[in-house]
C-alpha positions as CSV (number, residue, x, y, z in Angstrom):
1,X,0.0,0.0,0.0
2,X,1.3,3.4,-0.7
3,X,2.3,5.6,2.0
4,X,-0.4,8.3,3.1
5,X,2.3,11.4,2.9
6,X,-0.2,14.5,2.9
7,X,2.1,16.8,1.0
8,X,2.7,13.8,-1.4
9,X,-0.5,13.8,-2.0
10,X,-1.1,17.7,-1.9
11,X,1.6,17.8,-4.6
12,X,-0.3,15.2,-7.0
13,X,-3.5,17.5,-6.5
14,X,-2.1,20.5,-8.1
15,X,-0.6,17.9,-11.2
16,X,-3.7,16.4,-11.5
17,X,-5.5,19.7,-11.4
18,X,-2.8,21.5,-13.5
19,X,-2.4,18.9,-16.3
20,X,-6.4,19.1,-16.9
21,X,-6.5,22.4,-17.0
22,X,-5.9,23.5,-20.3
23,X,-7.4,21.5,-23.8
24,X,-5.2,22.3,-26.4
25,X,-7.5,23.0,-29.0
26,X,-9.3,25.4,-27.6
27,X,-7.6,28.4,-29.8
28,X,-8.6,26.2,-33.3
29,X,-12.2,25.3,-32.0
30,X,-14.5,28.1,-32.9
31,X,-12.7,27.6,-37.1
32,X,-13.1,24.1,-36.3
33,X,-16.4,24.4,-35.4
34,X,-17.4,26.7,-39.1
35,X,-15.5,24.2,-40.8
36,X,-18.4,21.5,-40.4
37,X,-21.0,24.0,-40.6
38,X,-21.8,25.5,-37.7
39,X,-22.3,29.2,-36.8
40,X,-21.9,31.2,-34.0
41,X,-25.6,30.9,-32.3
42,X,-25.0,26.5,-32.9
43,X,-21.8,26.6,-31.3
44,X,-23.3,28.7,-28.2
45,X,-26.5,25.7,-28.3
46,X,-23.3,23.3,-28.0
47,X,-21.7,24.4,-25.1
48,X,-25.3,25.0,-23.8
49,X,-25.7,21.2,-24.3
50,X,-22.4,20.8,-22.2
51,X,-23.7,22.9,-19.7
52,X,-27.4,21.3,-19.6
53,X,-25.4,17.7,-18.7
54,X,-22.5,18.9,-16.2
55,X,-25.2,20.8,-14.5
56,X,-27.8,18.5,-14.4
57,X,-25.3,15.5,-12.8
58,X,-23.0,17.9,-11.0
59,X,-24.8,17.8,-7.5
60,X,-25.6,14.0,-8.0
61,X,-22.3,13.0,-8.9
62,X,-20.5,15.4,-6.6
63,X,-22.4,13.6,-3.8
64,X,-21.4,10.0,-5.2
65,X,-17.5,11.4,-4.8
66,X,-18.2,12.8,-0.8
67,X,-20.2,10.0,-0.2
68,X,-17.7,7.1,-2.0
69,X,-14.4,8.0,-3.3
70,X,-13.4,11.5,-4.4
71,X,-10.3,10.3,-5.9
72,X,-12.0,7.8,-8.5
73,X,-14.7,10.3,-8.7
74,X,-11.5,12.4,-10.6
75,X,-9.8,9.1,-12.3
76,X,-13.4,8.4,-14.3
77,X,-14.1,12.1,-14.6
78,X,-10.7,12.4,-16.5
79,X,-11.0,9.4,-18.7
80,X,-14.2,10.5,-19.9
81,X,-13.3,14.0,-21.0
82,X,-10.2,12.1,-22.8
83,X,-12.2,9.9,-24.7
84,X,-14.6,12.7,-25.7
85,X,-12.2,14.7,-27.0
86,X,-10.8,11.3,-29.5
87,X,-14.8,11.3,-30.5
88,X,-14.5,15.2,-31.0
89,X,-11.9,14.7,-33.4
90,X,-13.9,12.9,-36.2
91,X,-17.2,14.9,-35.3
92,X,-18.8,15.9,-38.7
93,X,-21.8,17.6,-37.7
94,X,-23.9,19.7,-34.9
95,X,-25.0,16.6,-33.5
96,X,-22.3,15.1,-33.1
97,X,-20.3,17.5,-31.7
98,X,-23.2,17.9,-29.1
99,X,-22.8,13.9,-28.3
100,X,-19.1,14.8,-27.3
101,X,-20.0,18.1,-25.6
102,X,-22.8,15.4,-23.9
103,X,-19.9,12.9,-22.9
104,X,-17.6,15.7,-21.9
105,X,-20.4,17.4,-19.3
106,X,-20.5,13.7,-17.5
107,X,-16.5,13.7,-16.7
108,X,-16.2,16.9,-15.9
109,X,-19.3,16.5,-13.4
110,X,-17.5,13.9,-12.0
111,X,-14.5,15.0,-11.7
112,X,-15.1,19.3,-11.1
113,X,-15.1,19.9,-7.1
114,X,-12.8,17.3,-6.0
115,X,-9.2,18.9,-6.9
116,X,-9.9,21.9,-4.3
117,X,-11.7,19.4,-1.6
118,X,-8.8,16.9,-1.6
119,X,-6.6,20.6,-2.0
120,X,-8.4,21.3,1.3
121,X,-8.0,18.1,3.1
122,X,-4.1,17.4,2.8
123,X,-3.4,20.9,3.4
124,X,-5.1,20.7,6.9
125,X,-3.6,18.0,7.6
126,X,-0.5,19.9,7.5
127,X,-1.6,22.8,8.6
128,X,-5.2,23.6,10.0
129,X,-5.4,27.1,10.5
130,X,-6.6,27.4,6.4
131,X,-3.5,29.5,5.6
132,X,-1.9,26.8,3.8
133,X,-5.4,25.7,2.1
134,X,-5.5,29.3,0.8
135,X,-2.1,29.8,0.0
136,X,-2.1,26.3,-1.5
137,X,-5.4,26.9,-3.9
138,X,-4.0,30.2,-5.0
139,X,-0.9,28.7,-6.3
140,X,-2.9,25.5,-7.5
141,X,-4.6,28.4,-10.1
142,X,-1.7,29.6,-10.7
143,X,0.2,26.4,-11.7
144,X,-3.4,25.8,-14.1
145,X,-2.2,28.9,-15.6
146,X,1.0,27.5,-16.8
147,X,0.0,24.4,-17.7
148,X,-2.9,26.0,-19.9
149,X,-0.4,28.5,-21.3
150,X,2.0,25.5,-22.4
151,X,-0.6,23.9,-24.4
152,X,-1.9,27.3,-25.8
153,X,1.4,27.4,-27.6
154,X,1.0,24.2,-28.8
155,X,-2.9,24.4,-30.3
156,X,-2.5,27.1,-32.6
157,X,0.5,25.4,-34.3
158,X,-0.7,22.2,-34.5
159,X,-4.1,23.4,-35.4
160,X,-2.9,25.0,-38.2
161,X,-1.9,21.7,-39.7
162,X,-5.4,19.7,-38.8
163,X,-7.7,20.3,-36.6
164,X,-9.1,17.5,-36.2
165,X,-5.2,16.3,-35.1
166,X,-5.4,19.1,-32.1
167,X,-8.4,17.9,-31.0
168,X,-7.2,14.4,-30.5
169,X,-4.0,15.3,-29.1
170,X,-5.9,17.1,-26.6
171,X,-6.7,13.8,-24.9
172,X,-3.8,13.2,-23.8
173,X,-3.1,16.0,-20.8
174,X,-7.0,14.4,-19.3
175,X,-5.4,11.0,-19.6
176,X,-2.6,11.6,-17.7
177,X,-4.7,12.8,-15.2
178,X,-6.4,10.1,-14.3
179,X,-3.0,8.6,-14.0
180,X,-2.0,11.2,-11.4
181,X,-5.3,10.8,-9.7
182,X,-4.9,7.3,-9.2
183,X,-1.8,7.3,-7.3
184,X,-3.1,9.7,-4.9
185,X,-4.3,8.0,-1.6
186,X,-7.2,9.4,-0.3
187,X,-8.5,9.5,3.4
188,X,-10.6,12.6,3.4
189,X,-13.7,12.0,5.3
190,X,-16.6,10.6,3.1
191,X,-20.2,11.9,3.5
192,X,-22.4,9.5,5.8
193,X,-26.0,8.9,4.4
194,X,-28.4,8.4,6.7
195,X,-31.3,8.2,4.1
196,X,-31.8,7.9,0.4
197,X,-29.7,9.6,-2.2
198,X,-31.9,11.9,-3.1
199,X,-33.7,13.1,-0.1
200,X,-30.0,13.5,1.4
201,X,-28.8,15.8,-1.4
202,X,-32.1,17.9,-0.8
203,X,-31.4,18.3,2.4
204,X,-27.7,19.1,1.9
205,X,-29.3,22.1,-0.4
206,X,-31.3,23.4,2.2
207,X,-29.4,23.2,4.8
208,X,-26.1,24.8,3.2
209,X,-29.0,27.4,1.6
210,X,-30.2,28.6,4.8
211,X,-26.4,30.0,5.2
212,X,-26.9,33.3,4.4
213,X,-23.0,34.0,3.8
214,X,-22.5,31.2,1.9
215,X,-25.4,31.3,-0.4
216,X,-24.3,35.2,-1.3
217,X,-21.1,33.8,-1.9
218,X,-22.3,31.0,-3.7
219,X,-24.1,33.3,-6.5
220,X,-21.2,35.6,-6.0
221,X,-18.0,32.9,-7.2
222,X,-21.5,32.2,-10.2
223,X,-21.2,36.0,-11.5
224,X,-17.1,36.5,-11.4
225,X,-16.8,33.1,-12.8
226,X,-19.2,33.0,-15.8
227,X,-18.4,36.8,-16.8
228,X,-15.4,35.7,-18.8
229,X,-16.9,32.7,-20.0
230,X,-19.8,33.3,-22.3
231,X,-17.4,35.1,-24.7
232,X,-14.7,33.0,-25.3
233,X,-16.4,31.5,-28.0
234,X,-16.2,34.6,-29.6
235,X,-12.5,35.6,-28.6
236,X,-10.8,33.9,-31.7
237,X,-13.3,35.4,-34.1
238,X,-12.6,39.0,-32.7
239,X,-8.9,38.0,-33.5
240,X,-9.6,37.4,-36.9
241,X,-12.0,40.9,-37.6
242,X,-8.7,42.5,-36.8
243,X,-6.9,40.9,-39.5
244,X,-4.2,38.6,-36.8
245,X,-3.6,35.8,-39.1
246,X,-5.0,32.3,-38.3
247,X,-1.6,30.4,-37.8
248,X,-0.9,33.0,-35.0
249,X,-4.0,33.0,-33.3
250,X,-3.1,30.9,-30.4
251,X,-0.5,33.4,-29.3
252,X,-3.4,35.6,-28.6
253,X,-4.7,32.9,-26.4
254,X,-1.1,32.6,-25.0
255,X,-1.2,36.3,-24.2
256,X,-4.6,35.4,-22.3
257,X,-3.1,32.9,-20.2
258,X,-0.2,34.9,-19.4
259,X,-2.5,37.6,-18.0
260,X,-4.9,35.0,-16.4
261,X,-1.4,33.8,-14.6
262,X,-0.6,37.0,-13.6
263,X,-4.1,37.6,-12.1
264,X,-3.5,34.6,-9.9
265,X,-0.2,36.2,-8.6
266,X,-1.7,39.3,-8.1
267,X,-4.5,37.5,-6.2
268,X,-1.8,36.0,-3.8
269,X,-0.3,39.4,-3.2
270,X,-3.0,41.4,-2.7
271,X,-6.2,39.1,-2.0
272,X,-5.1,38.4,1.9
273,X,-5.3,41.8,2.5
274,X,-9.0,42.6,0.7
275,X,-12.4,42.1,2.1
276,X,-14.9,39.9,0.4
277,X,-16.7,42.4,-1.4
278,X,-13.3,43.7,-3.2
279,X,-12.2,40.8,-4.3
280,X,-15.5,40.1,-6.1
281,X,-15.5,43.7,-7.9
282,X,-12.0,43.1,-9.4
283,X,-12.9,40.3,-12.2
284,X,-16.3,42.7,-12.6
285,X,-14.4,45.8,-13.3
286,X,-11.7,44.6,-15.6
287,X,-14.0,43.1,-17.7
288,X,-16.1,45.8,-18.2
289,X,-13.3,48.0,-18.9
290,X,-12.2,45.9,-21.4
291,X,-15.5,44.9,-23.4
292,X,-16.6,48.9,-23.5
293,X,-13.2,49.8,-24.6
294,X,-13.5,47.1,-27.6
295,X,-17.0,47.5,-28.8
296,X,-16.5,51.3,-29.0
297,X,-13.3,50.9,-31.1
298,X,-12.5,47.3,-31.8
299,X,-8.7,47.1,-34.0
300,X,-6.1,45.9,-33.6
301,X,-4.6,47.8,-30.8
302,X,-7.7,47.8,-28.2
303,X,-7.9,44.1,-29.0
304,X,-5.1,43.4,-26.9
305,X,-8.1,44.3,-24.1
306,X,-9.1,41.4,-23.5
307,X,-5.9,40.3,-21.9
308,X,-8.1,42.2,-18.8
309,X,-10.7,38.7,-19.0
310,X,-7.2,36.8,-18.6
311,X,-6.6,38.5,-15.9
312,X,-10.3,38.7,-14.6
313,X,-9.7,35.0,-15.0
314,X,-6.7,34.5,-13.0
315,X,-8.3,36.5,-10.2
316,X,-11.6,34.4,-9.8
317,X,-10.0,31.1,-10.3
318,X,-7.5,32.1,-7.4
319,X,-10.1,34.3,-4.8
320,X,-13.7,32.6,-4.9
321,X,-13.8,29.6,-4.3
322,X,-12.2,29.8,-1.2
323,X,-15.0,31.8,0.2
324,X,-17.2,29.0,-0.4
325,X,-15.1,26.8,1.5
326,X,-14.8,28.2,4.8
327,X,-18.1,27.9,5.0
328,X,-18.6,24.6,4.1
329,X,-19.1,21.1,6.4
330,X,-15.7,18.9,5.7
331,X,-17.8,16.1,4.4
332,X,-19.9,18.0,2.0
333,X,-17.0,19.8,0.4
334,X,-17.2,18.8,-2.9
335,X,-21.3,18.6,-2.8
336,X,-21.2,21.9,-2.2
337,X,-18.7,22.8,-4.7
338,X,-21.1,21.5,-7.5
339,X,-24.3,23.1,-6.3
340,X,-22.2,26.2,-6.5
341,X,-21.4,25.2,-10.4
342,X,-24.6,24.5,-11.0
343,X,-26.0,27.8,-10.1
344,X,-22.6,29.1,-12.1
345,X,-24.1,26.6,-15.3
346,X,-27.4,27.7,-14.8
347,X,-26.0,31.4,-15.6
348,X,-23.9,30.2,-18.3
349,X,-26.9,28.8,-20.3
350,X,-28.7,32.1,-20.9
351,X,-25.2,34.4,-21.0
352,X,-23.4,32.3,-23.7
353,X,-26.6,32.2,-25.8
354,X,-27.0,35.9,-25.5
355,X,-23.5,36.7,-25.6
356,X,-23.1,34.4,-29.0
357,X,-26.5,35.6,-30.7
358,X,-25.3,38.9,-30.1
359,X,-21.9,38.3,-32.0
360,X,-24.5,36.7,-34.9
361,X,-26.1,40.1,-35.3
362,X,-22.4,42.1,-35.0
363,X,-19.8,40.8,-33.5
364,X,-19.1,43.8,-31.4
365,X,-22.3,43.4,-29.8
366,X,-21.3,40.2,-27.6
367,X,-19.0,42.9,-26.0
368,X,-21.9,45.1,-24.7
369,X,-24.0,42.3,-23.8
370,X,-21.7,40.7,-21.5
371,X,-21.6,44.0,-19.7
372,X,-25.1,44.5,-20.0
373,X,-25.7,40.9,-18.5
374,X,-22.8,41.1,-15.7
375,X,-22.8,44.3,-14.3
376,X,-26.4,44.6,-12.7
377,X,-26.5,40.9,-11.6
378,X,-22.6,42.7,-9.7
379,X,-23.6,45.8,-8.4
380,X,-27.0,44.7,-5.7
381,X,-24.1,41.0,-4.5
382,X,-21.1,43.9,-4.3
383,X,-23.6,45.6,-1.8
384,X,-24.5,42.7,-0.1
385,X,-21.1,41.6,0.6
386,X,-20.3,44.8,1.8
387,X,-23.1,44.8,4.2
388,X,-21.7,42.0,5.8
């Protein structure tokens, strides 16, 4: 049997949760995508298909992990995004690239919510004053970062040769997870049931509900997560209105990446210091900065923008979810986690269907509704936070 080392274990986390960060086709998707025929407002309906599933089986399946193993929860999880992304690579048409979106929402169901519980668990083993937890997750994003960055520089290139070729080699980093995964042991405590499945996951709901901090910071990791979501789809077209050439369109991803990582460090600088409420208005700021700045003059130069949603990124990924945890039962960790990705799904849906039919009309106009959609769902939870 392998030896139970908690920062062993802490360090194959961050692998695992750094090696699956990044798909490295993501920069030669949205041509990818046109290339069998679909438009802007069909590639929006498949990630909305995506969405529909992970949401759907997050809470379910989150509970299966808390309840059973949260480890294999992540080794399946992973294998099942891999193989949907070797499917993905001979998808000819809207439906099938659904059926892989379909397959993809299962494993990453499974497998979303565990990383940062386990993250949790080892590094209170160590160190139980959540310092190290913090310290740990912020650097876990940060590490994500990287890892995304290195296979940023790889889609564009590769992408440029076949598509469908990127897409399949994009399997392999979800692979290896599952590798990583499996030699982690785990001994975080599991969720006791005391009834059925499902009238224990209603009553999980209601009782973590009935927390007023944590359901305002539930819907508040929802709002700075999904307002640099719904327009990625959208990202590589602006690239191209601009006239950057397809073969280099990746490094405008890179350049993302770079500023997402950057948003991570400045989180670890400055986050410890903020209160609740600032650290949610950051992501919200930059990004409305950014998409006014771009739909008033979108070229070349003011392009370069929407390095402010890398960072906006970088921010979220390293300050939010931690707010959720501290308030969270150690046995429903990763339970709670999904709820809270469902509610952040649940936004998604109607913001990357907006956002994308918006692009359909002028493709400018996924800019303004992403502020339009964001920024008074922000301003009355900003408030609230501050209240508290």
């Amino acid at each position: 049997m392998r030896k139970n080392n908690p920062l062993r274990n802490l360090r194959l986390v961050i692998l695992e949760s750094a090696v699956t960060a990044g798909i490295l086709a993501v920069p030669i998707m949205t041509p990818f995508y046109l290339s069998i025929g679909l438009n802007q407002e069909q590639i929006a309906m498949s990630q909305m298909a995506f969405t529909a599933v992970a949401m759907l089986l997050n809470l379910p399946l989150g509970w299966i992990a808390d309840r059973f193993s949260r480890k294999w929860a992540n080794v399946v999880g992973d294998s099942l995004v891999a193989l949907s992304l070797l499917l993905y690579s001979t998808a000819q048409s809207f439906w099938f690239v659904v059926l892989c979106e379909t397959l993809c929402g299962v494993g990453c169901a499974l497998s979303q919510g565990v990383d940062s519980t386990l993250l949790k668990h080892f590094a209170e083993k160590i160190d139980d004053s959540g310092k190290l937890f913090k310290d740990k997750y912020a650097k876990m994003a940060s590490y994500r970062q990287i890892a995304t960055l290195i296979v940023m520089l790889l889609g564009g290139p590769i992408g440029a040769i076949s598509f469908r070729l990127a897409i399949a080699i994009s399997s392999l980093t979800h692979f290896t997870g599952a590798l990583v995964s499996f030699l982690i042991v785990d001994d975080s405590e599991k969720l006791t049931a005391t009834k059925g499945p499902f009238s224990e996951m209603v009553a999980l709901v209601s009782r973590n509900l009935s927390n007023r901090k944590l359901r305002t910071r539930i819907i508040a990791f929802a709002v700075a997560r999904e307002v640099t979501h719904g327009i990625i789809w959208v990202f590589t077209p602006l690239m191209l209105h601009v006239g950057v050439p397809l073969t280099v369109v990746s490094m405008g991803w890179v350049i993302n990446y770079i500023a997402a990582y950057f948003g991570t460090r400045f989180a670890r600088r400055f986050a410890p210091k903020m209160q609740d409420w600032q650290l949610f208005i950051v992501p919200i700021a930059l990004v409305s900065i950014a998409s006014l700045a771009m739909f008033i003059d979108l070229n070349i130069v003011t392009v370069c923008l929407y390095a402010l949603f890398g960072m906006a990124q970088g921010w979220s990924a390293a300050t939010m979810m931690p707010l959720i945890k501290e308030h969270v039962r150690a046995a429903e960790q990763s339970s709670v986690e999904s709820f809270a990705r469902v509610v952040a799904q649940l936004l998604y849906i109607g913001a990357v269907w907006a956002i994308n039919r918006a692009a359909d009309i002028e493709l400018q106009y996924a800019l303004l509704a992403t502020v339009v959609i964001f920024v008074p769902l922000a301003i009355p939870i900003a408030i609230k936070l501050r209240k508290e």
